[in-house]
KENUMI-544293 format. One record per residue (C-alpha): x, y, z; residue in one letter. Coordinates in steps of 0.25 Angstrom, whole numbers, plus 2048, in hexadecimal, padded with zeros to 3 digits. Example, Ala and Ser with C-alpha at 12.3 -4.5 7.8 and 13.67 -1.06 7.14 Angstrom:
8317EE81Fa8377FC81Ds
This chain:
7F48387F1x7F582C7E7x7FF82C7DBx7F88307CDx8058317C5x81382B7C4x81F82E7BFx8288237B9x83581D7BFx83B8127B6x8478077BBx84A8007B0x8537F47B2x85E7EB7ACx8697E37AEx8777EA7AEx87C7E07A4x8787D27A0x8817C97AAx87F7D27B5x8757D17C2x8757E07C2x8697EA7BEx8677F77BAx85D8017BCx85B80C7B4x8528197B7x8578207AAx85F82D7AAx8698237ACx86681E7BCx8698127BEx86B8097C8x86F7F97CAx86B7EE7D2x8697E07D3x85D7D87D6x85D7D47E4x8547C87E3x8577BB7DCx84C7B27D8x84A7A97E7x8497B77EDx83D7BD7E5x8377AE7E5x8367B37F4x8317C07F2x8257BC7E8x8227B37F5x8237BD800x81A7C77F5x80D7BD7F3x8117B67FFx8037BD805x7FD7C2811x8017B981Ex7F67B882Bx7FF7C3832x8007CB829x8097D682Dx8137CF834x8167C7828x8157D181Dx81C7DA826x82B7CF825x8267D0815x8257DD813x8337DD81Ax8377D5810x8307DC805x83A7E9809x8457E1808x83F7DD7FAx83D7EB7F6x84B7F17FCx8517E87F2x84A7EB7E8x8487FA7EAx8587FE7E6x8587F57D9x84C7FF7D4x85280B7DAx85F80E7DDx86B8197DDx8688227D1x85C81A7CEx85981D7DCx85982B7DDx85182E7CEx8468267D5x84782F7E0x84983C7D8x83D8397D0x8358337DCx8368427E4x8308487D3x82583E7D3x81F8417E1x8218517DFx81784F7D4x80F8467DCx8118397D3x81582B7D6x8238277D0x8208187C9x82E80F7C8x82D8067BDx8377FB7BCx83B7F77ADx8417E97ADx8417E979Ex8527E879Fx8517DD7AAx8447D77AAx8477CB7B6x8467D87BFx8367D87BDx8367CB7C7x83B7D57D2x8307DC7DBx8337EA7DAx8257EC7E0x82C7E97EEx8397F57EDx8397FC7F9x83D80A7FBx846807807x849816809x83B81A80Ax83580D80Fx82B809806x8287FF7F6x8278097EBx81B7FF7E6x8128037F3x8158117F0x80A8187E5x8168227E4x8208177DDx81880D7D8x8218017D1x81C7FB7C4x8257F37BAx8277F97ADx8287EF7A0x82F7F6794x8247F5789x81F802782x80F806786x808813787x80C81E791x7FF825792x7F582179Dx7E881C797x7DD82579Bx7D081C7A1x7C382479Ax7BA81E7A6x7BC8117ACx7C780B7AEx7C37FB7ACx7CA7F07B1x7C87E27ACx7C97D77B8x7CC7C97B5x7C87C17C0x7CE7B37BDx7CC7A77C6x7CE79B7BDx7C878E7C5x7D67877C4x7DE7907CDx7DE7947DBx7D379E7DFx7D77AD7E0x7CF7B97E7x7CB7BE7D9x7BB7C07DCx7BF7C67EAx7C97D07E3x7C07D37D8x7B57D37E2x7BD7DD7ECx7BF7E77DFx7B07E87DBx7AB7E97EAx7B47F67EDx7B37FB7DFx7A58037E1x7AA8097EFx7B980A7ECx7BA80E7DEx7AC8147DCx7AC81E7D2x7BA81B7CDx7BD8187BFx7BF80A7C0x7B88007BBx7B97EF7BFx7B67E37B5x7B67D47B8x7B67CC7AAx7AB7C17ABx7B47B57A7x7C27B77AAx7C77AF79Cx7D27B7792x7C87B7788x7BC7BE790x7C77C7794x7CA7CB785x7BB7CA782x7B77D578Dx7C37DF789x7C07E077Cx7B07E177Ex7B47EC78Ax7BE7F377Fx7B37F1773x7A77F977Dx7B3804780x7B4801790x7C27FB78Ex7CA7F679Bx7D67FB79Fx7DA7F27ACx7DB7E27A9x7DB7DB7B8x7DC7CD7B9x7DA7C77C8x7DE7B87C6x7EB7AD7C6x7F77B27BDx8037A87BCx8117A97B5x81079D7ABx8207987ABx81F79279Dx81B79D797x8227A979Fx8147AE79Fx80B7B47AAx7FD7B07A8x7EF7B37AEx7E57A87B1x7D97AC7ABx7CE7A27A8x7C979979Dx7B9797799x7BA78B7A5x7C07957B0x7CC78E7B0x7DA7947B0x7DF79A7A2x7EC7A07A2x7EC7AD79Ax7FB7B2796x7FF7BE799x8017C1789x7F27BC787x7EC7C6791x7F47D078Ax7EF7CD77Cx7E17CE782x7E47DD787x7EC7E177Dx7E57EB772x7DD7F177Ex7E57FE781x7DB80278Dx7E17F8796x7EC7FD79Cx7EE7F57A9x7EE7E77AEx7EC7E27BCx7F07D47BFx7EA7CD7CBx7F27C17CBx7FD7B97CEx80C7BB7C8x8037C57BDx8107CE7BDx81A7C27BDx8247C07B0x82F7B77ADx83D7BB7B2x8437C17A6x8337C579Fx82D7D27A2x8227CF79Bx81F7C27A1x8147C47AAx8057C77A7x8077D57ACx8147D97A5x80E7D2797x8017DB797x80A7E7798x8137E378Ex8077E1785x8017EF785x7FA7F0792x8017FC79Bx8017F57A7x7FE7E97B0x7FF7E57BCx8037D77C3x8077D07CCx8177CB7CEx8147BF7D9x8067B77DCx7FF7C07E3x7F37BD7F0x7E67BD7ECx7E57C77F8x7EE7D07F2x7E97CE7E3x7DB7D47E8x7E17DF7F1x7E97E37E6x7DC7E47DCx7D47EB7E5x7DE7F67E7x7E37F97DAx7D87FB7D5x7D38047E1x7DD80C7DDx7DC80D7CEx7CD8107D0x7D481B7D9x7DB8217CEx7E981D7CEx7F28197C6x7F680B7C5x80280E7CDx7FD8137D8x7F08097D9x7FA7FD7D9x8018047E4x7F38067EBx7F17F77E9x8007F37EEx7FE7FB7FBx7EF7F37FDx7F67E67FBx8037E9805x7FA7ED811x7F37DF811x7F87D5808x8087D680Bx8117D77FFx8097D37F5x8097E37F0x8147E07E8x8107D57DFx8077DE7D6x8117E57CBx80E7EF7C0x8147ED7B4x8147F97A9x8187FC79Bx824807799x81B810796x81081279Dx80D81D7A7x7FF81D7AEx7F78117AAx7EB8177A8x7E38247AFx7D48227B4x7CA82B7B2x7C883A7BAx7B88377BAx7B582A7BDx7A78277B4x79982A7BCx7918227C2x7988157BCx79C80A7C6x7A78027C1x7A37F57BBx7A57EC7C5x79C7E27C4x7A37D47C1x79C7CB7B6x79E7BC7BBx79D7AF7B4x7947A97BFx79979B7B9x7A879E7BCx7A67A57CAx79C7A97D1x7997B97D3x79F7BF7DEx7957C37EAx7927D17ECx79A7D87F6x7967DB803x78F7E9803x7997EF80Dx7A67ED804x7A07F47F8x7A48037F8x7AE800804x7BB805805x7C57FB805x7D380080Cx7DA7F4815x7DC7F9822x7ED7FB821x7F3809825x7ED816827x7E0819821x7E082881Ax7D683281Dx7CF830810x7CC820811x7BC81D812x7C481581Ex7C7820824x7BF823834x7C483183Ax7C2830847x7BD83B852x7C9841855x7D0841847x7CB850844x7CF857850x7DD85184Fx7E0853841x7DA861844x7E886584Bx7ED866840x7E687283Ax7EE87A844x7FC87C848x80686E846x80286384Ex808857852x80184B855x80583D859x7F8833855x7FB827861x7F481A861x7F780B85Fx7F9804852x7EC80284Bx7E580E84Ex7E6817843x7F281F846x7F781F837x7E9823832x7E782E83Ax7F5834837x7F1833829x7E583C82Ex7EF847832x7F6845823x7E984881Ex7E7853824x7F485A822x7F0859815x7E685F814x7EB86A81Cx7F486C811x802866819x80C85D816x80985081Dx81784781Fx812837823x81E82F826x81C82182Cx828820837x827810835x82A810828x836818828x84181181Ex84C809822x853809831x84C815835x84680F842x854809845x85D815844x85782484Bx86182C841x85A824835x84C82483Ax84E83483Bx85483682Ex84A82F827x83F83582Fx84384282Ax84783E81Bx83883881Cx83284581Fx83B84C815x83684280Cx82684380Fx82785480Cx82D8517FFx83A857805x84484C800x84E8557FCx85085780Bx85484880Cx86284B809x862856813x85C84D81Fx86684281Bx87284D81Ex86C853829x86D843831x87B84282Ex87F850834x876851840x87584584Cx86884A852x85C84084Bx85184C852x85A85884Dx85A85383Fx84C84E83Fx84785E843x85186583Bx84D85E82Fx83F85D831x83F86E834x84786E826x83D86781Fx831870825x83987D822x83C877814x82E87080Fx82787B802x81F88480Bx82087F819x813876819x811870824x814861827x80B85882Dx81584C831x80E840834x81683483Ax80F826838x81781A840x81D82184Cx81C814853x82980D84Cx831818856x82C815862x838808864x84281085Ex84D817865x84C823860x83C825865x83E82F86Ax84783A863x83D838858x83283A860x839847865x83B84D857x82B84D855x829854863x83585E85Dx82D860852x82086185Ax82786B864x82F87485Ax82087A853x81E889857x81188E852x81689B855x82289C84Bx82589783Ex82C88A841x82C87D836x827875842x81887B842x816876835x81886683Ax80E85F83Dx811850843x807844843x80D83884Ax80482B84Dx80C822857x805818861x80E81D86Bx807829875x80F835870x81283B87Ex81982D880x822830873x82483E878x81A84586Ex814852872x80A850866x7FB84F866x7F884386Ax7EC83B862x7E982E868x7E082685Ex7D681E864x7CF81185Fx7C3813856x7B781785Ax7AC80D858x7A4819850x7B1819848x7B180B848x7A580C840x7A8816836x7B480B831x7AA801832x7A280C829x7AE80F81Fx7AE7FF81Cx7A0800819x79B7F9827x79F7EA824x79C7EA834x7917EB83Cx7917F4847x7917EA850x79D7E1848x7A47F0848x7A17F1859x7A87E485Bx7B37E5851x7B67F5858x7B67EF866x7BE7E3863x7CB7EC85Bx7C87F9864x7C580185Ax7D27FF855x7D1806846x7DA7FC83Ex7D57F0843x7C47F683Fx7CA7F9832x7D07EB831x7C37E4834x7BB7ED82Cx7C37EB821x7C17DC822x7B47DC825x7B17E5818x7BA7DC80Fx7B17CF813x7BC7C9819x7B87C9829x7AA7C7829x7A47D4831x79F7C983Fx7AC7C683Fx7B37D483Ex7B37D684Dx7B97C9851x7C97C7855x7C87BA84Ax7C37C283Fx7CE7C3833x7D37D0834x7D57D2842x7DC7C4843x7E67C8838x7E87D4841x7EC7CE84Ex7F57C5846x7FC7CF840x7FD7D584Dx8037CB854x80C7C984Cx8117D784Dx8127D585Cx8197C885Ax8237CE850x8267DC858x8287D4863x81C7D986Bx8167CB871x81D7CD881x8177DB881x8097D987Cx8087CA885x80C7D6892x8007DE88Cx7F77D388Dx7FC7CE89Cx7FF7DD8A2x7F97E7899x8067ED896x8137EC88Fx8207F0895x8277EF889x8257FF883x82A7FA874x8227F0874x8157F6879x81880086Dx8177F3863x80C7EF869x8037FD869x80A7FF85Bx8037F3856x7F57F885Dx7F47EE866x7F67F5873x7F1803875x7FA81087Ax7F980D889x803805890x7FD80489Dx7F77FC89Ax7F97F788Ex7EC7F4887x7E87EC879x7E27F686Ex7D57EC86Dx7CF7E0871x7D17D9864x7E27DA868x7DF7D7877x7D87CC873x7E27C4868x7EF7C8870x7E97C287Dx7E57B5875x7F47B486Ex
């Protein structure tokens, strides 16, 4: 369920004394702690690079060496925002926040030691639990200037209106401004339809029709509250000033201060955000808090802004828009929409999530509240009004995009996404669950839905009224898969953690050092915590990722606690065990790890199911393009939902969906083979394509892991035609 509410946790920083490298953190109540900043000037240099340095043609070998490196970014960072008494408020008040269902926003206020602004906290990592508190809707980060402002949250009577800029002066280098404007009108009927969010593009991007159109909306009492600008920004040197290009009478570039655009919105008390959609529009002068374009509105008046620390990829300029305001229209707060936006932008463009910064005024709380009822029969006004002199219109989109869902094909899909295809056998599995406790293990090769249909059973343990636990294995923190007493340990703290159990942390912790036994630990603690949970619901544990264990030595004393746990229910008597249920998905068969759980093999998609996908996109295929796009991926339901995307997007015309060539599958079998290149594969998939076999077990596992073999080793066989096809050739 998304955030609606935060709770406030303020770092303030400063310097221990004038001479000294050492800062201070302070949380009040008197935690504090010290640090020293662990970048010098070369070194962010190099991170502003790795941030905007985009997406490369294969893709997730390279992001994953800068994600790598982002982690390292963020470890460092993560300890000089929270650490020792610091630390633990953080975590004290964290536990509060969630137990009232609310998010817990960190503010940093560098007011003390403003050269700390150039750092980007948007990348601290939580090493401990493995994730940035920036892509998490429960700790958003936002930078907190010290100027006074309004508390209260303004209360939108209808509409909110937002005020785009689009800005493409005819001396500078062409951006995607018409397509990003172009992609939020054409989703806005289907994806925001009847939301309380309304779109206006200003005919002539010039400062003075800017100022004209405000004061005409404010004089006819349908003010704006949002001011967008999509165009270039630049830090003007000489002036230590961040400026926007807007345009002059010509259409060439006029740079518009960031003390100019805030005497033009200052007096209009309804705008309460704005949203800067260009390069370095959140960057200031070390030393000058209020330096950049976003940081100078805010200290003018305006409650918040948002901008951008480092040049920023017209790719990820556009996804950004189109997300944001998705989840503003949504409801959400400004937090949690940014959060929404940063997710979108790290599952395709990289790293380029951390670029966008918010910036807020000491005392604002929620920026502003949208309407309960969104106003009848009122379409937002979306219609641009173009100077046909300075641009042509854009053309009309096709009719399959309007109204279209638009969710990129990354990670499981929920149950509740128009995406979403239940296939024939969904209901009578998920239907064992209505009875005694079931363990299930969901078996089938990388790309075939496993994670989605997991997320089917956490539905419906919902709905059942149980306590579903999804723990990812893969994304334990730290040295778990090195170490079988850590993985153990952690596994169980996970769990703890997951049933809002954290006081039994401290108990699990002493329980490892006082018993050898990985397995005895696991089940005594896991009986404890079944014993000990408010009213013994029962838990639907549902374990995502199973196949990082399968080349670890300790495969199988893991492998054994889940058959304990399985064996140890007795319908018959009141045991904690009959109220646990377990989901695993695995690409391994489970007889072959030991498992005596249901077995649920996933097939391929049906081409009847194909076609419902096709249907959910609003059929940008014909059913012939879908037929030959079907045979050539084998039904394989990522790679549809890949193509389809495309095709929808207008990026891969629709004859060319069902070709290896076309874009999205070629990016693909890129990024696949560099995977095989960099796990070391290529020897085992060269004695796939002579023999049909691979003798090598762990590396059979990468390879059917990855989706490009299937379960059978004998022999072994390529998932589809389109892999048998590209391997063969390389």
């Amino acid at each position: 369920m998304p955030i609606d509410a935060y709770e406030n946790f303020d770092v303030r920083m400063r310097r221990e004394s004038a001479r000294s490298r050492n800062y201070v953190v302070d949380a009040g109540d008197g935690k504090t702690g010290r640090f020293q900043p662990p970048f010098n000037s070369d070194r962010l240099e190099n991170i502003e690079i790795l941030a905007r340095s985009g997406a490369l043609p294969s893709r997730r070998v390279a992001d994953t060496t800068r994600e790598e490196e982002a982690r390292k970014i963020g470890s460092a960072l993560f300890p000089c925002l929270l650490n020792g008494e610091v630390l633990a408020a953080w975590n004290r008040k964290r536990e509060t926040a969630e137990k009232r269902d609310r998010g817990l926003r960190l503010r940093i206020c560098c007011g003390g030691a403003p050269e700390l602004f150039d750092l980007p906290w948007e990348y601290a990592w939580n090493s401990g639990e493995a994730f940035h508190l920036a892509q998490d809707e429960r700790t958003p980060i936002v930078r907190c200037l010290d100027v006074g402002g309004s508390s209260k949250a303004a209360k939108v009577p209808d509409l909110l209106r937002v005020l785009v800029v689009l800005s493409g002066p005819k001396d500078q280098r062409t951006l995607e401004g018409t397509q990003e404007w172009k992609r939020l009108t054409d989703q806005w009927p289907g994806s925001f339809e009847g939301k309380s969010v309304s779109l206006q593009l200003i005919e002539k991007p010039t400062a003075e029709a800017v100022n004209t159109e405000i004061e005409r909306a404010a004089e006819n009492k349908e003010p704006y509250h949002v001011f967008h600008f999509i165009g270039h920004g630049r830090f003007n040197e000489d002036t230590s000033e961040g400026e926007l290009l807007f345009e002059d009478r010509a259409g060439k570039s006029d740079p518009v201060s960031a003390l100019k655009l805030g005497n033009i919105l200052r007096g209009h008390s309804q705008f309460r955000l704005a949203v800067l959609n260009a390069c370095e529009g959140g960057r200031a002068a070390v030393g000058d808090p209020y330096g950049g374009v976003a940081q100078r509105l805010v200290q003018q008046g305006l409650p918040a802004a948002i901008g951008m620390q480092y040049e920023i990829p017209d790719a990820a300029a556009l996804r950004f828009s189109e997300s944001f305001y998705r989840a503003i229209a949504a409801g959400r707060p400004v937090e949690g929409a940014l959060t929404a936006a940063r997710k979108a932008m790290s599952s395709v463009d990289g790293l380029e999530w951390a670029i966008p910064v918010l910036y807020v005024r000491t005392n604002t709380s929620r920026i502003f509240t949208l309407p309960q009822a969104p106003r009848a029969k009122e379409p937002p006004r979306t219609e641009p009004v173009w100077d046909a002199e300075r641009s042509p219109a854009p053309q009309t989109a096709p009719s399959f995009l309007v109204g279209a869902p638009l969710e990129p094909p990354t990670g499981a899909l929920a149950t509740a996404s128009p995406l979403y295809v239940k296939r024939k056998f969904e209901d009578a599995i998920v239907s064992l669950m209505n009875g005694n406790a079931v363990s299930i293990a969901i078996s089938a090769p990388g790309q075939s839905g496993r994670s989605t249909f997991l997320g089917r059973l956490r539905e419906e343990a919902h709905q059942l009224g149980r306590k579903p636990v999804w723990l990812d294995l893969a994304a334990l923190p730290g040295d778990s898969l090195r170490d079988a007493k850590e993985f153990f340990r952690e596994f169980a703290r996970q769990i703890a953690g997951k049933l809002g159990m954290n006081n039994f942390k401290t108990a699990i912790d002493q329980r490892w050092a006082s018993v050898d036994n990985n397995i005895t630990r696991c089940q005594e603690c896991m009986q404890n915590l079944l014993e000990s949970l408010p009213g013994k619901p029962r838990v639907t544990l549902l374990l995502d990722g199973a196949d990082c264990l399968l080349g670890v030595p300790f495969r199988r004393d893991f492998f054994a606690l889940l058959n304990i746990w399985h064996s140890e229910r007795r319908p018959a008597e009141d045991v904690p065990w009959n109220r646990l249920d377990i989901g695993l998905a695995t690409s391994e068969e489970p007889l072959r790890l030991g498992l005596k759980f249901f077995a649920v093999p996933l097939p391929p998609f049906t081409l009847e199911e194909a076609t419902k996908l096709n249907e959910a996109y609003c059929s940008p295929l014909t059913d012939q393009q879908l037929n030959d796009l079907w045979k050539l991926v084998a039904g394989r339901p990522y790679l549809l939902q890949t193509c389809l995307y495309s095709a929808r997007l207008g990026v891969t015309p629709a004859h060319d969906v069902g070709s290896s060539t076309c874009y999205p599958l070629c990016n693909e079998l890129g990024a696949l083979l560099s995977q095989v290149q960099e796990q070391n594969l290529s020897a085992g998939l060269k004695e796939v394509i002579e023999r049909q076999r691979c003798s090598d077990e762990a590396v059979f596992c990468g390879l059917r892991a990855l989706g490009i073999v299937g379960q059978s080793r004998l022999p072994v066989q390529f998932t589809c035609r389109l892999y048998s096809d590209y391997f063969r050739s390389v």
